[in-house]
Structure formats: C-alpha cells, structure tokens
C-alpha positions as CSV (number, residue, x, y, z in Angstrom):
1,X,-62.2,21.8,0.5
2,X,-61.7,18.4,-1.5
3,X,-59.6,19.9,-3.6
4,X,-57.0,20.9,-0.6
5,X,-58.1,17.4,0.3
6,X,-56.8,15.5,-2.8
7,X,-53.9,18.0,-3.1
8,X,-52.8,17.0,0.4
9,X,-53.3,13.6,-0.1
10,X,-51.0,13.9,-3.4
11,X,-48.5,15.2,-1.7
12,X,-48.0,13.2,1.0
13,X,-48.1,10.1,-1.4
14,X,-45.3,11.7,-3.4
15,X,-43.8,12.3,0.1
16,X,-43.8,8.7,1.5
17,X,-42.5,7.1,-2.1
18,X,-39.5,5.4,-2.1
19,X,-36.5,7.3,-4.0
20,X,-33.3,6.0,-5.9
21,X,-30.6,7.1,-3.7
22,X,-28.7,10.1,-4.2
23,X,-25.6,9.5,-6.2
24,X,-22.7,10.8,-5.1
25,X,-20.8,13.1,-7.9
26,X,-17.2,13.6,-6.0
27,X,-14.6,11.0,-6.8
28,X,-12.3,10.3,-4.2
29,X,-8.8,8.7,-4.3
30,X,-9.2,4.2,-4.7
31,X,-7.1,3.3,-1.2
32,X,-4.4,1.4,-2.1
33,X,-4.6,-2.1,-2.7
34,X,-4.1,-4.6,0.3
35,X,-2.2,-7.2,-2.1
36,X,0.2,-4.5,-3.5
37,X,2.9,-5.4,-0.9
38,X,3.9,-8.7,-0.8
39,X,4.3,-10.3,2.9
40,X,7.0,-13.4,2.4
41,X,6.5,-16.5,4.7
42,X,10.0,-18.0,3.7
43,X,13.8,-17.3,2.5
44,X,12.4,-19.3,0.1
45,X,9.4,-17.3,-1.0
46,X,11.7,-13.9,-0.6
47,X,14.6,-15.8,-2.6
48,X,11.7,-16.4,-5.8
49,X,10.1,-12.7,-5.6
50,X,13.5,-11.4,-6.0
51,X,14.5,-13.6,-8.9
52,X,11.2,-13.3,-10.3
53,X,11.7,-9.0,-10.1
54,X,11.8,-7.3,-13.5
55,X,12.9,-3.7,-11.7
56,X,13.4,-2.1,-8.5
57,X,12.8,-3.8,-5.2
58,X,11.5,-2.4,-2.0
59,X,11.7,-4.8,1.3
60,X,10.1,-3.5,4.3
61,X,11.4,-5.5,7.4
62,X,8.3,-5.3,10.3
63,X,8.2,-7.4,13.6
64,X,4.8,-7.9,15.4
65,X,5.4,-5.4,17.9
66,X,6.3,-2.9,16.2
67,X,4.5,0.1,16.9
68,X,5.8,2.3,13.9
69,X,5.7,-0.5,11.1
70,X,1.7,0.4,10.2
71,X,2.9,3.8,8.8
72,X,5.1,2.7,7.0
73,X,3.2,-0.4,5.5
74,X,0.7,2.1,4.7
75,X,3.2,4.2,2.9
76,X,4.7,1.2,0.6
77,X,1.2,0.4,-0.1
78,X,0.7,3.9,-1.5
79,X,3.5,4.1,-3.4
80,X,3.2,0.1,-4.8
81,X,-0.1,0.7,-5.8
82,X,1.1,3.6,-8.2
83,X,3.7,1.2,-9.9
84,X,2.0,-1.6,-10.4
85,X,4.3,-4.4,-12.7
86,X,6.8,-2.2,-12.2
87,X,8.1,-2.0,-8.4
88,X,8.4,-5.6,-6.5
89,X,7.6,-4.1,-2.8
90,X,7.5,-7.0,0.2
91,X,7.6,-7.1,3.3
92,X,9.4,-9.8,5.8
93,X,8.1,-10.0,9.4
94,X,10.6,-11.4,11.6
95,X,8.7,-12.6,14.3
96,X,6.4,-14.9,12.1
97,X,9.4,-17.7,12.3
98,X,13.2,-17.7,12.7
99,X,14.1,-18.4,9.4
100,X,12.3,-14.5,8.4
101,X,14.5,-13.4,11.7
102,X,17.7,-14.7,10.4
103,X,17.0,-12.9,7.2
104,X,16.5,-9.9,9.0
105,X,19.8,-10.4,10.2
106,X,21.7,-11.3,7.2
107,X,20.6,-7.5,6.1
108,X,21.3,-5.9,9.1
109,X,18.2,-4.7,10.1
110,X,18.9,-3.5,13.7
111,X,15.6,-2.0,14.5
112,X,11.9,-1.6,12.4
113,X,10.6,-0.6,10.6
114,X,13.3,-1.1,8.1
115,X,12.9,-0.5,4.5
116,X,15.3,-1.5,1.9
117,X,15.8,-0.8,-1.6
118,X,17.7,-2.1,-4.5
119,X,17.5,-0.6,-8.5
120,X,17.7,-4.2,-9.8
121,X,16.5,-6.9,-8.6
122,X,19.8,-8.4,-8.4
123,X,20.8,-5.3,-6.1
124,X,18.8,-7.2,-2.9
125,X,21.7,-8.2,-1.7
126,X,23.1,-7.4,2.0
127,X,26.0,-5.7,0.2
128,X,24.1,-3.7,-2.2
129,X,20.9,-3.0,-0.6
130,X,20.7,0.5,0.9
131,X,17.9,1.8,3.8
132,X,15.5,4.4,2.6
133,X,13.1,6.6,4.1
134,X,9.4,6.1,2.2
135,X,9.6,9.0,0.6
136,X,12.7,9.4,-0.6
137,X,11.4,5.5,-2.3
138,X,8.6,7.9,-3.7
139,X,11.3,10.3,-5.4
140,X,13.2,7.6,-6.9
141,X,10.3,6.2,-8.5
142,X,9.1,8.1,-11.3
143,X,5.7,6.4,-11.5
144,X,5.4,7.1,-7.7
145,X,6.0,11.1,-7.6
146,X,3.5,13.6,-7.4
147,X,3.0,15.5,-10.5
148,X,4.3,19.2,-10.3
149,X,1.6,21.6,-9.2
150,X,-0.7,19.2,-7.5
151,X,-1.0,19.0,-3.6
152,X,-1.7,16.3,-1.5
C-alpha cells in the first residue's frame, strides 16, 4: 500500500511542476510593417520623399472619414513591406490640414481612397501620375507579386 502511496505521491508532484511552454512549430506570415507607408504632414514633407525616391512611387490619398481608406492602407502596407528600399509608398490625408487638401487637389483626387502611381520618382507629377487599383500596383511591382504556383 505505500508503494501505491509513494507512486501516487510521484505522480502528482510530476503533475503540479511547472513546464516550459509549448513552443509553437508553425510559422506564420510577419504582418506588415506599420512604418512601411509613409503618412506626409506637409507639401513640404511630400515635396522631399519624392525627391529623395530612388524608384517607383505609390501615393495613397485618404481623408478621415473615409470608410474604404483602411483596406486600402492595408493593402499598400502589404505590398510596401515586400519592396522595402525599393518602392517609396505614402500616404496624404487631406483632412489633417488645408495645405494636404490643396494637394489633393492639385492631383485630382475627386473621391478616396485614391492611389496614385508613378515609375520614377519624377513621374509624381499631376500630369504624369496615373490612379491604380492595389493590385494592379502588386503586378507592376516585381518584388510585390506572388510567386507562380503559390496561393494566398
């Protein structure tokens, strides 16, 4: 009977030990990085990050209310986060002050989300700009596509 005893008593001290924590063997996907978009405060700010762009540029024009903007923040995210160095991606609110409207303006932008993108840097102009959807940004890219074969 002491041996079930001491068994028992064993066991239930192995039992009430504290463990290491399982560690978890799946990778998932690193979400993308909150800093990979730019968000301008000025002309002045957007005027340098354009002149300071070594490729393509990708301007996504939000206002505060704008109930569809998120997705599509979301999306440039994604796809900045795959081209890092290479892809200058910002984003101009309108509503944070009137200079960021008027620049709005300047390119157009009759609703938002908006998103604009240029080949050069020197192609973010409200003449050479075109609109894009964010996926057709992802085609263009080559560091943004999805390798053949693989599904999302």
């Amino acid at each position: 009977m002491n041996d079930i005893k001491s068994e028992l008593d064993k066991l239930l001290a192995a039992a009430s030990a504290p463990t290491a924590p399982a560690v978890q063997t799946t990778s998932t996907p690193a979400p993308p990085q909150a800093d990979s978009v730019r968000k301008v405060t000025s002309k002045a700010e957007f005027d340098e990050a354009i002149a300071n762009a070594k490729g393509p540029v990708a301007v996504l024009f939000t206002q505060a209310d704008c109930g569809y903007c998120e997705d599509d923040q979301k999306k440039l995210a994604e796809i900045a986060a795959k081209c890092p160095g290479q892809l200058t991606a910002l984003e101009v609110d309108g509503s944070l002050n009137d200079e960021l409207d008027k620049l709005s303006d300047d390119f157009d932008v009759e609703g938002t989300p908006t998103l604009l993108y240029a080949e050069k840097s020197s192609g973010m102009t409200p003449a050479k700009a075109r609109e894009v959807e964010a996926e057709q940004l992802q085609r263009k890219l080559k560091c943004a596509r999805t390798p053949r074969g693989s599904r999302r």
